[in-house]
Wavefront OBJ file of the C-alpha trace (Angstrom):
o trace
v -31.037 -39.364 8.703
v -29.239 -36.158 9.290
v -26.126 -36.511 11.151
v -26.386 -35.267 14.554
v -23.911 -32.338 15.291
v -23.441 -31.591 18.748
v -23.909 -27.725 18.620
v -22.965 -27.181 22.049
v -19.510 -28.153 21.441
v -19.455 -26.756 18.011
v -21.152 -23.292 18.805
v -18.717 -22.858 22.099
v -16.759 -19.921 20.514
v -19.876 -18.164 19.271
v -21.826 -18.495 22.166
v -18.857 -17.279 24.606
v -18.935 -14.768 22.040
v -22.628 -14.054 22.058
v -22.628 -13.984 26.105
v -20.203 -10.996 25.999
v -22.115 -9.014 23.310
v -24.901 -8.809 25.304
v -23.238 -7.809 28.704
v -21.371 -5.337 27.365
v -24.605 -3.996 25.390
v -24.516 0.007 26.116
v -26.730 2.290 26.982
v -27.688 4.891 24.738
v -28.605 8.488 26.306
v -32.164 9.528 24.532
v -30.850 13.079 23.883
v -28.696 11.260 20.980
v -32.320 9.816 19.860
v -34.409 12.680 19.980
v -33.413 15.577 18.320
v -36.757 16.603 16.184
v -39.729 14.688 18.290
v -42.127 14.955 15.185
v -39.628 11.994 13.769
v -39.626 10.065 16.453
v -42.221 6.981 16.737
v -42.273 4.554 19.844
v -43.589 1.373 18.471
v -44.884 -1.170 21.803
v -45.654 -4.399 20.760
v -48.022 -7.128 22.797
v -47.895 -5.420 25.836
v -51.099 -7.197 26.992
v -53.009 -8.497 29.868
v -52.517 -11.746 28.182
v -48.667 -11.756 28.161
v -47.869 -10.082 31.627
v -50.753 -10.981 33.797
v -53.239 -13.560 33.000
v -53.811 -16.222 30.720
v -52.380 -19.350 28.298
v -49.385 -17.216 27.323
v -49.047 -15.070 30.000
v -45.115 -14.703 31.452
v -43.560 -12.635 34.558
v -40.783 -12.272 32.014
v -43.467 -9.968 30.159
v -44.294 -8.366 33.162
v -40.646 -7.475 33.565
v -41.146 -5.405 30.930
v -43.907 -3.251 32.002
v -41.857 -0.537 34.297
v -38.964 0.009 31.939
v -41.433 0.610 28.736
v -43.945 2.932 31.074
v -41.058 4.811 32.063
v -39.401 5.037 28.753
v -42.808 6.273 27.170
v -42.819 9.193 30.009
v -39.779 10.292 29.513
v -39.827 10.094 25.681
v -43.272 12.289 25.785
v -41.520 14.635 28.111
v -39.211 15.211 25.478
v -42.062 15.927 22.720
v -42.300 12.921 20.638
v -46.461 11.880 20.226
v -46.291 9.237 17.985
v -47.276 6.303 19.807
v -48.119 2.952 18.285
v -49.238 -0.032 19.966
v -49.098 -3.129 17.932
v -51.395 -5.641 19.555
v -52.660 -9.057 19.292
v -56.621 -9.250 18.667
v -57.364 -12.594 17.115
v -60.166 -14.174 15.598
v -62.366 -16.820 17.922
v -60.508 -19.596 16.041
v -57.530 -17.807 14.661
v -54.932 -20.081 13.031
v -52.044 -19.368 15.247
v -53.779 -21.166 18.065
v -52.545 -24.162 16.190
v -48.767 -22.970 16.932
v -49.454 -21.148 20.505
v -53.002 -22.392 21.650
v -55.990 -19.538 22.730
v -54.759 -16.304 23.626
v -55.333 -12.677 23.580
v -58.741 -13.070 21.969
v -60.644 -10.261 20.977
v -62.956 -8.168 23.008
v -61.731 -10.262 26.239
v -59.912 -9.018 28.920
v -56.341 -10.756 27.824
v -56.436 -8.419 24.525
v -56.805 -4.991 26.550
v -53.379 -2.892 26.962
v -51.859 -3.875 30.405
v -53.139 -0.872 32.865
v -49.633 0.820 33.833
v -49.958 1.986 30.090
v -53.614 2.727 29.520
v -53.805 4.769 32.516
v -50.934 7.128 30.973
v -51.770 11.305 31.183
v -51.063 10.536 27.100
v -52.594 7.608 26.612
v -55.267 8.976 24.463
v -52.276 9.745 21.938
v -51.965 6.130 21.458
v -52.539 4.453 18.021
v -53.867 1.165 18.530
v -53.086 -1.526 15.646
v -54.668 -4.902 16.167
v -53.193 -8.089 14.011
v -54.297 -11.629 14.078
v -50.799 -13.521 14.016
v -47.159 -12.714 14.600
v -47.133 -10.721 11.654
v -47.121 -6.903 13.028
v -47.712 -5.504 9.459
v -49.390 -8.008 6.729
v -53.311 -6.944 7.087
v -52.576 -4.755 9.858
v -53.384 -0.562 10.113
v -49.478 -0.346 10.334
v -48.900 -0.144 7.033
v -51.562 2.560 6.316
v -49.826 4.144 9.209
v -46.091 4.226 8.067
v -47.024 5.665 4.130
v -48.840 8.343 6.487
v -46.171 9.033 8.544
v -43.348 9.526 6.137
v -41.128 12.162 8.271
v -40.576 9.760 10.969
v -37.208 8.183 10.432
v -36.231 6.976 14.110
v -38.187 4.182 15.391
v -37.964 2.814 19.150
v -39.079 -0.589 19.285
v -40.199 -2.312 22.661
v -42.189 -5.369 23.902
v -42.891 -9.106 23.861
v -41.089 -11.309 22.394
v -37.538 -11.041 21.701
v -37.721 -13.574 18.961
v -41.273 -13.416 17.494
v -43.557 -10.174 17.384
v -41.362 -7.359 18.027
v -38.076 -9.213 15.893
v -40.802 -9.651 13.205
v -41.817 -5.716 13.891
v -37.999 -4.445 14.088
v -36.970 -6.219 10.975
v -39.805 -5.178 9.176
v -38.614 -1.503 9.756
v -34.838 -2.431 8.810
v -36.008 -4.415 5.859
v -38.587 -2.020 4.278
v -36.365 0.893 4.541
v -33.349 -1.386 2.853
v -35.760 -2.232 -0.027
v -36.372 1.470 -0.591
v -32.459 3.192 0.085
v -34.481 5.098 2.814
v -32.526 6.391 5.594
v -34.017 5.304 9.129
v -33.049 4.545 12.926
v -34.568 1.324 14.664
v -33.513 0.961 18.046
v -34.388 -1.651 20.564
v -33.185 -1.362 24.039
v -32.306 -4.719 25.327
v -34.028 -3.933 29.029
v -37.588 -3.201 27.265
v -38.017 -6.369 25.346
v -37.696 -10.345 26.600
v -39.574 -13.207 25.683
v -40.740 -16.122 27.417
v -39.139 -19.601 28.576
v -39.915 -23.445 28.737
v -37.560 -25.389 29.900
v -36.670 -28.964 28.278
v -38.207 -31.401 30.844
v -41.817 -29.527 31.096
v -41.579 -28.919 27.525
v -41.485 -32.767 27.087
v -44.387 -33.094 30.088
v -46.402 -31.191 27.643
v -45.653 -32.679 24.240
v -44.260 -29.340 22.631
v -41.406 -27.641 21.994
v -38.733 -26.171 24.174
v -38.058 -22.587 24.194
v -34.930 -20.761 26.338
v -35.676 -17.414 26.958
v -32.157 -16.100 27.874
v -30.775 -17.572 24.967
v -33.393 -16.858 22.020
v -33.786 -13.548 23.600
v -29.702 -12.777 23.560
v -29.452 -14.769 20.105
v -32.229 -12.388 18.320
v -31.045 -9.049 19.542
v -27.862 -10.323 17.852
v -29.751 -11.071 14.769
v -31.380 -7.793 14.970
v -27.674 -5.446 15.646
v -26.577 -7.825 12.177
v -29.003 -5.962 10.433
v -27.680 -2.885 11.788
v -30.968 -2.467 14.313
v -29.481 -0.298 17.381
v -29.703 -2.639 20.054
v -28.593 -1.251 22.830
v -28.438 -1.791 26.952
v -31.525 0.761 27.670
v -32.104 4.120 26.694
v -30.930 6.273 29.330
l 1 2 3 4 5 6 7 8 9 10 11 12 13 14 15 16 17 18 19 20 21 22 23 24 25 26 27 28 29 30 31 32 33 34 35 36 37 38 39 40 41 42 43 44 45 46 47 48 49 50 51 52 53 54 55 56 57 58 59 60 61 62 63 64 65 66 67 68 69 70 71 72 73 74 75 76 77 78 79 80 81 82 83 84 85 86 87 88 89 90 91 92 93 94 95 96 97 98 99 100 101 102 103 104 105 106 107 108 109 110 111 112 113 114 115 116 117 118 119 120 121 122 123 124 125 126 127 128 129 130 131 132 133 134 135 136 137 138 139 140 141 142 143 144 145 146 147 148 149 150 151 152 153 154 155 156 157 158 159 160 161 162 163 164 165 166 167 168 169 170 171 172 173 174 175 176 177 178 179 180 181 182 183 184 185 186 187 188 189 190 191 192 193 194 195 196 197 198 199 200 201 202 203 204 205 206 207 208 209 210 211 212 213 214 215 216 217 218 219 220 221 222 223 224 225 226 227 228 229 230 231 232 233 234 235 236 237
């Protein structure tokens, strides 16, 4: 039996630690972003009927996300920048991650459609659409075609749901690619454009699975994201 370790007490210097990190997170003014626009990519992942608005998975903490990233993508097209990506769930009828997260976002349904406030964008028809069938944003996804095509960009914004799965997995797939390869690249994530979701304790035990604490995985994995030297920052202003 592994010896039970009573984290709270043990972690109490990190996680007063970790609480001031992220209120002190600054903002970071997008004229320090966006100097060439061609090299500039906005990367939105899961921003879905299914996440903000109406089904299984769906989360007002998602929905909280909706204003910041519409206005973010106006004022970032203002500026010039057209590449637009939109990473988005699509699954299979019996996709294996419904194992982990149950049905969601299936394809063709009403869940898997971008959430209106972004369709209905002057722009929108600039958008790249890249559908995946897990948490992966990349394996057997367009996205890889779509970075080797795309080899000028070197700044990447990254926004979306969640923290701590899709658009962590997305961020350090950026980092971690351009590592392997000594390539020189900006990902940034602004803390107010990303969240993920939360079940408490008590209804996670009502249910049988497990817990999840939004605040903290979502502070927690913007920390693991700045530790690989991904910009997090407060917004971009």
């Amino acid at each position: 039996m592994i010896e039970k370790v009573n984290l709270a007490e043990e972690a109490k210097g990190f996680l007063d630690w970790l609480s001031d990190w992220y209120a002190n997170l600054k903002p970071l003014p997008l004229n320090k972003v966006i100097s060439d626009p061609a090299r500039v990519a906005v990367c939105s992942v899961d921003m879905l009927n299914g996440f903000c608005y109406e089904g299984n998975l769906s989360s007002p903490r998602a929905a909280a996300c909706v204003r910041p990233i519409v206005d973010l993508f106006q004022r970032v097209h203002s500026l010039g920048v057209r590449n637009f990506v939109l990473i988005q769930e699509w699954h299979s009828e019996h996709a294996k991650e419904f194992d982990a997260y149950g049905l969601h976002c299936v394809r063709d349904t009403h869940e898997a459609e971008t959430v209106p406030e972004l369709a209905s964008l002057h722009f929108a028809r600039d958008f790249v659409i890249v559908h995946k069938n897990s948490l992966h944003t990349i394996v057997d996804t367009a996205m890889e075609q779509w970075l080797e095509q795309h080899p000028r960009v070197d700044t990447f914004i990254v926004v979306g749901v969640c923290t701590d799965l899709c658009t962590y997995d997305l961020a350090m797939d950026l980092r971690l690619r351009a590592n392997a390869r000594d390539i020189a690249r900006r990902v940034i994530v602004p803390a107010n454009a990303v969240n993920t979701y939360d079940l408490p304790v008590a209804v996670a035990k009502q249910l049988g699975v497990l817990p999840h604490d939004g605040d903290f995985l979502h502070a927690l994995f913007l920390y693991l994201m700045a530790l690989n030297k991904i910009k997090v920052v407060r917004e971009l202003s």
